[in-house]
N, CA, C and O of each residue as an XYZ file, in Angstrom:
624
protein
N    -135.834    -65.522   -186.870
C    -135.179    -66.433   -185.946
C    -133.712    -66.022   -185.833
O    -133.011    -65.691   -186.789
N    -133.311    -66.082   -184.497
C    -131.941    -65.393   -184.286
C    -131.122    -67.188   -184.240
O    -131.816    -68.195   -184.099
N    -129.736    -67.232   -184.377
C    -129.259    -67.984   -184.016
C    -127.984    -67.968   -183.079
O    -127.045    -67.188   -183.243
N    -128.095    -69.369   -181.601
C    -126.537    -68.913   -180.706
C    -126.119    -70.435   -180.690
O    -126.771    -71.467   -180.844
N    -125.111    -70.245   -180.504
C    -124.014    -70.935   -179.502
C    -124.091    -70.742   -178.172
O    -123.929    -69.594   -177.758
N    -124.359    -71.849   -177.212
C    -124.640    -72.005   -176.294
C    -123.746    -73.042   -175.183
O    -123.944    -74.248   -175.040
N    -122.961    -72.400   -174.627
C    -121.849    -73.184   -173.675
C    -122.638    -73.703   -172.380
O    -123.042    -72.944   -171.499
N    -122.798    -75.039   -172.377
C    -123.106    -75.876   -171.464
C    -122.412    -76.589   -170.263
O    -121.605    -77.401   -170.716
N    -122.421    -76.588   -169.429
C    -121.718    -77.496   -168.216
C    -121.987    -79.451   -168.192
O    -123.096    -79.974   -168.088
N    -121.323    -79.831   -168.254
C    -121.467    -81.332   -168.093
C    -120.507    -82.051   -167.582
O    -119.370    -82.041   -168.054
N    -120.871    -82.793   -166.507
C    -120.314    -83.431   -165.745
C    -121.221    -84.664   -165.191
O    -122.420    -84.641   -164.911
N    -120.205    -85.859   -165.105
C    -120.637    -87.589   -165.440
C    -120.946    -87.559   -163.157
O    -120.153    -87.324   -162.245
N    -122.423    -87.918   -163.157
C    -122.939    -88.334   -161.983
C    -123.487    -89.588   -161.979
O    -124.672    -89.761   -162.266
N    -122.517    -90.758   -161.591
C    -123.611    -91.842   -161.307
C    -123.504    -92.360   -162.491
O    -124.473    -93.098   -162.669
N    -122.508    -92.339   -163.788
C    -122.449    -92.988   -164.569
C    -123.318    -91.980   -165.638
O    -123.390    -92.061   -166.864
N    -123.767    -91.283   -164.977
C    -125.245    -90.652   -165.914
C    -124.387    -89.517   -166.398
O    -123.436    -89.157   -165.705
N    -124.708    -88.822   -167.752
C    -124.341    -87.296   -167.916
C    -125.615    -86.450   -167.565
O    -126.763    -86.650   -167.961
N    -124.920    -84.942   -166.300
C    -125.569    -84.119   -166.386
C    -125.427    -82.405   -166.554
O    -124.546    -81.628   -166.185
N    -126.374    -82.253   -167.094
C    -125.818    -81.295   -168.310
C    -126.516    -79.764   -167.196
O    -127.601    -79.690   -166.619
N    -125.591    -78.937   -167.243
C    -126.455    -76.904   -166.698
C    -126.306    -76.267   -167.726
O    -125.401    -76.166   -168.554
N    -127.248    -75.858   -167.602
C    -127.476    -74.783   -169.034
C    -127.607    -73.238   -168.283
O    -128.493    -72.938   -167.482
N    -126.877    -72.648   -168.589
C    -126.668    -70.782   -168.030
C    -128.061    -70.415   -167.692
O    -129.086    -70.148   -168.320
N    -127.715    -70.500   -166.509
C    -129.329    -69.628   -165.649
C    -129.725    -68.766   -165.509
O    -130.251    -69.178   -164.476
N    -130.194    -67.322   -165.574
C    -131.732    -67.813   -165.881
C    -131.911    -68.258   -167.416
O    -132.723    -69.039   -167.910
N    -130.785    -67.429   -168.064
C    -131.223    -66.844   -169.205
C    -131.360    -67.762   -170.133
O    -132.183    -67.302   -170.925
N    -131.006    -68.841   -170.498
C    -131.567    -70.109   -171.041
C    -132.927    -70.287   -171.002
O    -133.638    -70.108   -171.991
N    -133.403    -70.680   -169.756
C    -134.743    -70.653   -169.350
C    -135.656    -69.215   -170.051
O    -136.886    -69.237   -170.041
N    -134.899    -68.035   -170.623
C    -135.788    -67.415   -171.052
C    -135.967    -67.285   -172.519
O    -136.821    -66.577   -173.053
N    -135.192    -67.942   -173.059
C    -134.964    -68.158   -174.494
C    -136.352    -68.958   -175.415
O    -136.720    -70.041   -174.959
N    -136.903    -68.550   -176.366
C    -137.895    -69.320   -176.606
C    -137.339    -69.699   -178.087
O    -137.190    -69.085   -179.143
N    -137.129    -70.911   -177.663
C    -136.330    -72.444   -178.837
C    -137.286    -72.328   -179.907
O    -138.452    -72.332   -179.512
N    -137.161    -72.251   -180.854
C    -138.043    -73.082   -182.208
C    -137.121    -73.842   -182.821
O    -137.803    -74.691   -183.394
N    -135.830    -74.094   -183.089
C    -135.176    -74.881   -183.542
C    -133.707    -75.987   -182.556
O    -132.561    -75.581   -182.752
N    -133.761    -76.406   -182.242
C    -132.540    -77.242   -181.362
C    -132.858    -77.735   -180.011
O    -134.053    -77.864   -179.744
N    -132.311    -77.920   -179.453
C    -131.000    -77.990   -179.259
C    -130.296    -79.361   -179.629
O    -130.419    -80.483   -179.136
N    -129.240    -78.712   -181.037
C    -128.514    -79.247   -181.387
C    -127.413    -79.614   -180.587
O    -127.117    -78.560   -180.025
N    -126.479    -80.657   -180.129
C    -125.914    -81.184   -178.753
C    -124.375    -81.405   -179.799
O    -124.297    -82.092   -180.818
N    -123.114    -80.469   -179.057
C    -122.049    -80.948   -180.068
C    -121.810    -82.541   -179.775
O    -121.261    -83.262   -180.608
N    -122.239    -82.983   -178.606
C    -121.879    -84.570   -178.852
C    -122.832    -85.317   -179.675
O    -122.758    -86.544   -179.729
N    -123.450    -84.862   -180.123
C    -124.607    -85.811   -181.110
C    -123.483    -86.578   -181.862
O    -124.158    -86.766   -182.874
N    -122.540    -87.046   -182.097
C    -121.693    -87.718   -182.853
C    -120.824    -88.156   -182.110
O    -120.214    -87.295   -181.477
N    -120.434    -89.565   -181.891
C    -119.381    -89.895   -182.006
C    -117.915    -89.027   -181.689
O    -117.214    -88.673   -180.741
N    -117.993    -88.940   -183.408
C    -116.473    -88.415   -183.802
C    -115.921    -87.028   -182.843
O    -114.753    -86.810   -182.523
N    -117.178    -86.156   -182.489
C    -116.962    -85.280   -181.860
C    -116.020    -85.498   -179.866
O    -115.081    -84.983   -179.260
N    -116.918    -86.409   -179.654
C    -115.803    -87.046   -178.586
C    -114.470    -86.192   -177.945
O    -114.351    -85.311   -177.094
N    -113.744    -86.777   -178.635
C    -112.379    -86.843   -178.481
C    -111.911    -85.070   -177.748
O    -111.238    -84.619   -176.821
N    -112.735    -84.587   -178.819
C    -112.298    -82.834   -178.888
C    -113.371    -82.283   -177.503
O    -113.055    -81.236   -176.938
N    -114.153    -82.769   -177.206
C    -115.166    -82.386   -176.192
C    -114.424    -82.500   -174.896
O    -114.259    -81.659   -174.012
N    -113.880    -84.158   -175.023
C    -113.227    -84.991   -173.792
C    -111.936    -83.943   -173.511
O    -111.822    -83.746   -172.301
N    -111.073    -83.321   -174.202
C    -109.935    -82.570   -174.867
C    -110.294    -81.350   -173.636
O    -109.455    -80.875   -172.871
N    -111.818    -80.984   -173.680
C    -111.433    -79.726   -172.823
C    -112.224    -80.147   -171.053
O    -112.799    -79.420   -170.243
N    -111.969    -81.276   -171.038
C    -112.442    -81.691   -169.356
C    -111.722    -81.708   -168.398
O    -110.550    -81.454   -168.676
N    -111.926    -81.901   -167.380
C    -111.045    -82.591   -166.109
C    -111.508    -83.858   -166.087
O    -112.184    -84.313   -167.009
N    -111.288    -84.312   -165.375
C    -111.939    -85.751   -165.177
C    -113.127    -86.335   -165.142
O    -113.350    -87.461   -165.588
N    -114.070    -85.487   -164.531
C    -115.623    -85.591   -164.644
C    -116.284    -84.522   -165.030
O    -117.495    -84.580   -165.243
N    -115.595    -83.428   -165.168
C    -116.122    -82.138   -165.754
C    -115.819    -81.227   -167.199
O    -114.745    -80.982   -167.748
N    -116.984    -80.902   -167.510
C    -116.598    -80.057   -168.695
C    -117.662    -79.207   -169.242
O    -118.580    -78.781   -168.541
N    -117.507    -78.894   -170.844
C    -118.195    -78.293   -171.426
C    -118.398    -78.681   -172.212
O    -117.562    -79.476   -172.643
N    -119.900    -78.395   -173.188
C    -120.368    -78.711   -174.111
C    -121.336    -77.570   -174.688
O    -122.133    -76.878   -174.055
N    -120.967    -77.559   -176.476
C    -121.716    -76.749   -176.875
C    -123.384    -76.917   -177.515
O    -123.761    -78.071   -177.311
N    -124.316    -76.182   -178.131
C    -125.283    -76.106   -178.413
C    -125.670    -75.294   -179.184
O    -125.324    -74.116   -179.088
N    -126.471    -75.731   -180.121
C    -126.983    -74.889   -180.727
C    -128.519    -74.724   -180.634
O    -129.240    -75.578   -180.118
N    -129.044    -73.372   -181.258
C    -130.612    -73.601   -181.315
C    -131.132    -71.800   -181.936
O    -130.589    -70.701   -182.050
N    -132.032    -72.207   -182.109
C    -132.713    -71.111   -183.206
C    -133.804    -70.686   -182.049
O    -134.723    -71.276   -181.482
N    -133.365    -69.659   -181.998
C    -134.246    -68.675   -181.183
C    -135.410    -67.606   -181.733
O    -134.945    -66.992   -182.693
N    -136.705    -67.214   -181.441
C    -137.040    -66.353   -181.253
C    -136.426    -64.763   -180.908
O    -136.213    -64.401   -179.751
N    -136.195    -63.937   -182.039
C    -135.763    -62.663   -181.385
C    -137.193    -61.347   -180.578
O    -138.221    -60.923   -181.106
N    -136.703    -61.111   -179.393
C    -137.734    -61.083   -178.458
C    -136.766    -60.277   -177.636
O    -135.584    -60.220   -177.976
N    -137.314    -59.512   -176.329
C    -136.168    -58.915   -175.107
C    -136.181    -60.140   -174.880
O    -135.161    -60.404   -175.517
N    -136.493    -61.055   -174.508
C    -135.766    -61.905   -173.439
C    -134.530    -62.418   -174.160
O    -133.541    -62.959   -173.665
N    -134.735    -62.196   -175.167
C    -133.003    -62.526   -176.217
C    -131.835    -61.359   -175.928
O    -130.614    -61.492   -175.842
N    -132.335    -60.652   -175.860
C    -131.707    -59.200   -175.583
C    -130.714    -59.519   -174.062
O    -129.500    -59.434   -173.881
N    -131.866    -59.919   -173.110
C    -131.157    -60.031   -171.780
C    -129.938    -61.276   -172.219
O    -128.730    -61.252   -171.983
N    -130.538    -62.056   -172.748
C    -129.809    -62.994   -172.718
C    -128.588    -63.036   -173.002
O    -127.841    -63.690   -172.275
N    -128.068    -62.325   -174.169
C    -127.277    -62.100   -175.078
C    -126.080    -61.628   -173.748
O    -124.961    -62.140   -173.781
N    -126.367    -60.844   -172.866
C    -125.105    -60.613   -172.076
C    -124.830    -61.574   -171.067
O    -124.282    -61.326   -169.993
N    -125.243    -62.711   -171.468
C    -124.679    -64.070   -170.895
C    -123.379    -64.686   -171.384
O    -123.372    -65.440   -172.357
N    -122.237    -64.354   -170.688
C    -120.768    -64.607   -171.473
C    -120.884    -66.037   -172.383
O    -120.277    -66.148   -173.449
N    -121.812    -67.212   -171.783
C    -121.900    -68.360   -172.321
C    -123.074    -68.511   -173.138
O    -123.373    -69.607   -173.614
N    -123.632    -67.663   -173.293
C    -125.061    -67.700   -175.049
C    -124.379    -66.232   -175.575
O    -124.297    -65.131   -175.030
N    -123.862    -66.822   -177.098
C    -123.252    -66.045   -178.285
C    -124.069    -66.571   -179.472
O    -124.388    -67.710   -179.812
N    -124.368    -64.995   -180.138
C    -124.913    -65.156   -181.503
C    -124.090    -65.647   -182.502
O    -122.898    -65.344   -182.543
N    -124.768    -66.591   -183.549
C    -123.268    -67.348   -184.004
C    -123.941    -66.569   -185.625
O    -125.121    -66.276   -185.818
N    -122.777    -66.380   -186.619
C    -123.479    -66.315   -188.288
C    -123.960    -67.306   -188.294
O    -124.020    -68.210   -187.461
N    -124.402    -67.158   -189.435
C    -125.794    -68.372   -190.511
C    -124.258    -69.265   -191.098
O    -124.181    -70.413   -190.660
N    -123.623    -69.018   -191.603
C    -122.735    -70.032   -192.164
C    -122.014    -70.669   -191.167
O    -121.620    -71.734   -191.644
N    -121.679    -70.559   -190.123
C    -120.769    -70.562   -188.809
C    -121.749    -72.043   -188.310
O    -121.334    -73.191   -188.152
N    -122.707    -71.678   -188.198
C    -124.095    -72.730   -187.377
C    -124.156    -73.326   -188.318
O    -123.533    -74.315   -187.932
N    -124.501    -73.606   -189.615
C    -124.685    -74.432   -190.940
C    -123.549    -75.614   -190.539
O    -123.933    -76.765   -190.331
N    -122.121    -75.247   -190.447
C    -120.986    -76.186   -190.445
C    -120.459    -76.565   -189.058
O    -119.579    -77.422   -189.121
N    -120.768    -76.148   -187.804
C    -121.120    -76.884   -186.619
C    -121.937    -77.513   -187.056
O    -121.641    -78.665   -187.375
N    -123.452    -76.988   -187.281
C    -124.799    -78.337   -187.328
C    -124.622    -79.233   -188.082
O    -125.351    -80.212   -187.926
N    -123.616    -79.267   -189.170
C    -123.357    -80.765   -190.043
C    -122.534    -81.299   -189.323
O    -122.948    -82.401   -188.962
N    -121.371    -81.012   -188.854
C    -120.015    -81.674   -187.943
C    -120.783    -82.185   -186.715
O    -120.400    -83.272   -186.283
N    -121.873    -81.543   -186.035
C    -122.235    -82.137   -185.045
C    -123.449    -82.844   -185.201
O    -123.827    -83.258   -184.106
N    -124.403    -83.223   -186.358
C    -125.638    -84.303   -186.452
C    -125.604    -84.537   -187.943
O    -125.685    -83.614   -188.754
N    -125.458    -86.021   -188.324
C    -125.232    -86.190   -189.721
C    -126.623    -86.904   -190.062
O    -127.545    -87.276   -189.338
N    -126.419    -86.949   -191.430
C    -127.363    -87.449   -191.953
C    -127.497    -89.024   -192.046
O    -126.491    -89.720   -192.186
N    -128.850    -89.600   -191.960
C    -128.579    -91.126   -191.435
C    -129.549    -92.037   -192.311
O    -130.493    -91.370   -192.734
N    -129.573    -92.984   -192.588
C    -130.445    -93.850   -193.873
C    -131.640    -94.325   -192.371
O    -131.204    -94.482   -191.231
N    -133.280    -94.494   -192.781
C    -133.754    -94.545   -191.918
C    -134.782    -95.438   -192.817
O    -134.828    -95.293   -194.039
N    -135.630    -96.403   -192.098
C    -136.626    -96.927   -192.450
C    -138.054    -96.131   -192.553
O    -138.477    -95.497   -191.587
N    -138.689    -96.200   -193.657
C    -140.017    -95.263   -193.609
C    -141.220    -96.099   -193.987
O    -142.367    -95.709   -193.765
N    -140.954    -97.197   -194.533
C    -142.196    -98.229   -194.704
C    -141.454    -99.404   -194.246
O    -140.596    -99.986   -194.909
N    -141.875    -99.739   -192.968
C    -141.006   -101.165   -192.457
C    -142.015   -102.418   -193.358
O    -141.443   -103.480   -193.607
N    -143.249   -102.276   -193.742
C    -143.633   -103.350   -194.148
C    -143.130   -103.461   -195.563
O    -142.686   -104.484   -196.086
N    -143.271   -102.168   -196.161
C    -142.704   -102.493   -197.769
C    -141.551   -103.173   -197.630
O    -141.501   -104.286   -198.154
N    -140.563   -102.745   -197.018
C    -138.972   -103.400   -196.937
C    -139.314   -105.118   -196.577
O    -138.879   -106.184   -197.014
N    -140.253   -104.752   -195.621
C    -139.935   -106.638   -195.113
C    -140.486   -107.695   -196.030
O    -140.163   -108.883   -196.019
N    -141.555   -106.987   -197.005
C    -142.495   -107.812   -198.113
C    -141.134   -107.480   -199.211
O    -140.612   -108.594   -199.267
N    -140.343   -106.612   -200.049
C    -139.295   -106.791   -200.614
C    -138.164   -107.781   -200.126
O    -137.543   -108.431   -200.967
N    -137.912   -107.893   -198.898
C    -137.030   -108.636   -198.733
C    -137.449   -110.169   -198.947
O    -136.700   -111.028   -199.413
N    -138.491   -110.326   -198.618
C    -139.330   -111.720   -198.562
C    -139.345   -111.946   -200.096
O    -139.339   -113.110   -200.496
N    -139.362   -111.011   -200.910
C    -139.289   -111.777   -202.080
C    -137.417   -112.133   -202.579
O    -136.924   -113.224   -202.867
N    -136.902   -111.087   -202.537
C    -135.220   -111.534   -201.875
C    -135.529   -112.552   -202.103
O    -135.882   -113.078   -203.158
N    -135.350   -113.153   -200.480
C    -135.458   -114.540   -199.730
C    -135.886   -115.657   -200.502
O    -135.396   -116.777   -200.357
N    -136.935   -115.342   -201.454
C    -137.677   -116.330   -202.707
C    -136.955   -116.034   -203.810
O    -137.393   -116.419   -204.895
N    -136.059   -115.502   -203.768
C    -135.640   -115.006   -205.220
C    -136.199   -115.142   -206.365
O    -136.015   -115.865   -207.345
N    -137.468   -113.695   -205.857
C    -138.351   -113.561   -207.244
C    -137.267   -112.062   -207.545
O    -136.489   -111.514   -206.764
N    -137.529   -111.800   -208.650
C    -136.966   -110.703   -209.552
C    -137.770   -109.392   -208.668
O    -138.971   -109.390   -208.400
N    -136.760   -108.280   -208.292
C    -137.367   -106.961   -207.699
C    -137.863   -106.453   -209.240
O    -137.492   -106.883   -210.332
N    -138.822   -105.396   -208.932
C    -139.495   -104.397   -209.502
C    -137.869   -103.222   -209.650
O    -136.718   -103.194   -209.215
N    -138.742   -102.440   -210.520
C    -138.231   -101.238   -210.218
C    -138.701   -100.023   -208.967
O    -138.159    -98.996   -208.558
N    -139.574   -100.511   -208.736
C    -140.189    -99.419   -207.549
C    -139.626   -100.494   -206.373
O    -139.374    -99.851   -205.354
N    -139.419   -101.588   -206.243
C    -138.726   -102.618   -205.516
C    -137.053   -101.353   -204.890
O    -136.727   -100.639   -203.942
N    -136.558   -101.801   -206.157
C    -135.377   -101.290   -205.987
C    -134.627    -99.836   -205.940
O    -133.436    -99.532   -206.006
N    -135.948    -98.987   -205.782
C    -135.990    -97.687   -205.836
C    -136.111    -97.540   -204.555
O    -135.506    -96.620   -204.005
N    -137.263    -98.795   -203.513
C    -137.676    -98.166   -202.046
C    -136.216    -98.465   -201.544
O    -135.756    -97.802   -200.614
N    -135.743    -99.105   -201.935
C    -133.857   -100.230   -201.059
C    -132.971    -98.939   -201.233
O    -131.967    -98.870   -200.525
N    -133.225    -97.980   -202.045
C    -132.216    -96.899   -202.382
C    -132.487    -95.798   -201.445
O    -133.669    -95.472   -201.557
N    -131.830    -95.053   -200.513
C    -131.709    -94.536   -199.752
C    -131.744    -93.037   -200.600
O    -132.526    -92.121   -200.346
N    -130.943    -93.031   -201.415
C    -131.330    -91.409   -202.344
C    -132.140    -91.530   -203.485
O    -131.840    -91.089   -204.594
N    -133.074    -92.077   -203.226
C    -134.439    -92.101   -204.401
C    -135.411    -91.855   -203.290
O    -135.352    -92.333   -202.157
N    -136.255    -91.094   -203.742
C    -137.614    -90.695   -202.944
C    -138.199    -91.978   -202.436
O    -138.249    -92.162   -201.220
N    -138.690    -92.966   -203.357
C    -139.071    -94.012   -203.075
C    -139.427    -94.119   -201.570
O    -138.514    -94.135   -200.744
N    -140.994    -94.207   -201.107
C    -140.873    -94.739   -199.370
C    -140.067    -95.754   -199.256
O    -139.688    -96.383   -200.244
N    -139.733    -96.016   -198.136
C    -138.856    -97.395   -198.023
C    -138.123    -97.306   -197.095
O    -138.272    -97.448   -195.881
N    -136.875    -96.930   -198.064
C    -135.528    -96.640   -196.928
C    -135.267    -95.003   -197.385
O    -135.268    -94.669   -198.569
N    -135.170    -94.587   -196.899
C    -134.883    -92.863   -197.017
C    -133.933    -92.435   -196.168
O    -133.654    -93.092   -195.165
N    -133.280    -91.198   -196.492
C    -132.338    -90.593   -195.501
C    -133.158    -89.162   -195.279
O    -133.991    -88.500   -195.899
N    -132.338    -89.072   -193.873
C    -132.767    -87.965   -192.920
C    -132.688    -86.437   -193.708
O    -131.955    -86.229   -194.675
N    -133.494    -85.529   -193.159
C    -132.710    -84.585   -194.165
C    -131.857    -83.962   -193.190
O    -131.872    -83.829   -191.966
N    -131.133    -83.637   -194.108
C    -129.552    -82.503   -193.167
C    -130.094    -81.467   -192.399
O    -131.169    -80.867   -192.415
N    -128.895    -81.398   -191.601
C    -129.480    -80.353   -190.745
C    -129.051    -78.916   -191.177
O    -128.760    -78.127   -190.278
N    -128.987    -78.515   -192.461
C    -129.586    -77.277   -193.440
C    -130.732    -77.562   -194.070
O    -131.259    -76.455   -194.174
N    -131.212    -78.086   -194.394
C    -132.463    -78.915   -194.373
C    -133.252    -78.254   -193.480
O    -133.866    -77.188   -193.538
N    -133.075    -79.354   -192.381
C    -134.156    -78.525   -191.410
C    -134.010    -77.517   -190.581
O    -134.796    -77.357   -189.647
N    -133.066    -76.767   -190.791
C    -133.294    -75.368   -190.790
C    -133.607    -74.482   -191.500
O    -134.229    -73.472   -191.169
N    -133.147    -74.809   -192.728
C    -134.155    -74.073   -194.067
C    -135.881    -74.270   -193.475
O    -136.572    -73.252   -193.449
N    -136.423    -75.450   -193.074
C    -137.559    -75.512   -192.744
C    -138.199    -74.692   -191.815
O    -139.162    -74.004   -192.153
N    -137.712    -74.699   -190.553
C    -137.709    -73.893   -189.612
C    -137.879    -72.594   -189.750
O    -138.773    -71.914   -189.247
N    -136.765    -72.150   -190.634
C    -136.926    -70.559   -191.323
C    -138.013    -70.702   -191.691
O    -138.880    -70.427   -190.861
N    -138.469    -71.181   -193.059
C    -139.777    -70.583   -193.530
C    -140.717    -70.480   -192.608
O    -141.408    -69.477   -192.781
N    -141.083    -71.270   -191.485
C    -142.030    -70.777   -190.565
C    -141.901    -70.247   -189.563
O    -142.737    -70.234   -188.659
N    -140.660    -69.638   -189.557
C    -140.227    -68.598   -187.910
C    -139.191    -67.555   -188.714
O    -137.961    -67.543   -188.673
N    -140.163    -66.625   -189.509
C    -138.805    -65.451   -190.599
C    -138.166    -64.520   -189.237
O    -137.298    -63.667   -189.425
């Protein structure tokens, strides 16, 4: 799997954002991992807004490609650049973080119900409420080295 940076066009229509992605050669790219969106956050904002005009701008991307010719053509697209492995690692954390997520909505709602009764939690009680204990329950996302480590193993 090759990895780029990918300079996007975006500009606000109708209240709506709409996004061009470099033609053709986008379209010939075959994705197995992303597209990671630098606005996936918030915080990123400010610095995005930083390089607009008023309704127009740019936005970056990431994504894990297939190396193939159609990568080849692609590559002399001034706006798709091969990025390093460490380079993409620390964009993909700055731009999608990791987030506490529900994974057994009923376990949580039968724990909380006892809460609510204030019977005494378990220990497997208070293991699912913990976000960094395996415990089903409440869990966090994995990072996005994480799931690109994943990705790798099944696209070398």
């Amino acid at each position: 799997m090759r990895l780029l940076k990918i300079k996007i066009g975006r500009e606000r229509v109708n209240n709506a954002t709409k996004y061009t992605y470099p033609q053709p050669h986008y379209d010939m790219l075959s994705i197995i991992f992303g597209p990671i969106y630098e606005g996936g956050r918030t915080e990123n904002c400010p610095e995005i807004w930083a390089r607009a005009t008023k309704d127009k701008g740019d936005e970056f991307i990431l994504v894990g490609v297939t190396d193939n010719l159609q990568l080849v053509e692609a590559l002399k697209n001034p706006n798709i650049k091969e990025a390093l492995r460490t380079d993409f690692i620390i964009e993909g954390h700055k731009w999608m973080g990791q987030e506490e997520k529900i994974t057994d909505q009923r376990k949580v709602t039968l724990i909380l119900a006892k809460i609510g009764r204030g019977e005494v939690l378990t220990i497997t009680d208070k293991n699912a409420l913990d976000p960094n204990h395996p415990e089903i329950g409440i869990n966090k996302t994995k990072t996005f080295e994480e799931r690109l480590v994943a990705i790798e193993a099944n696209n070398p």
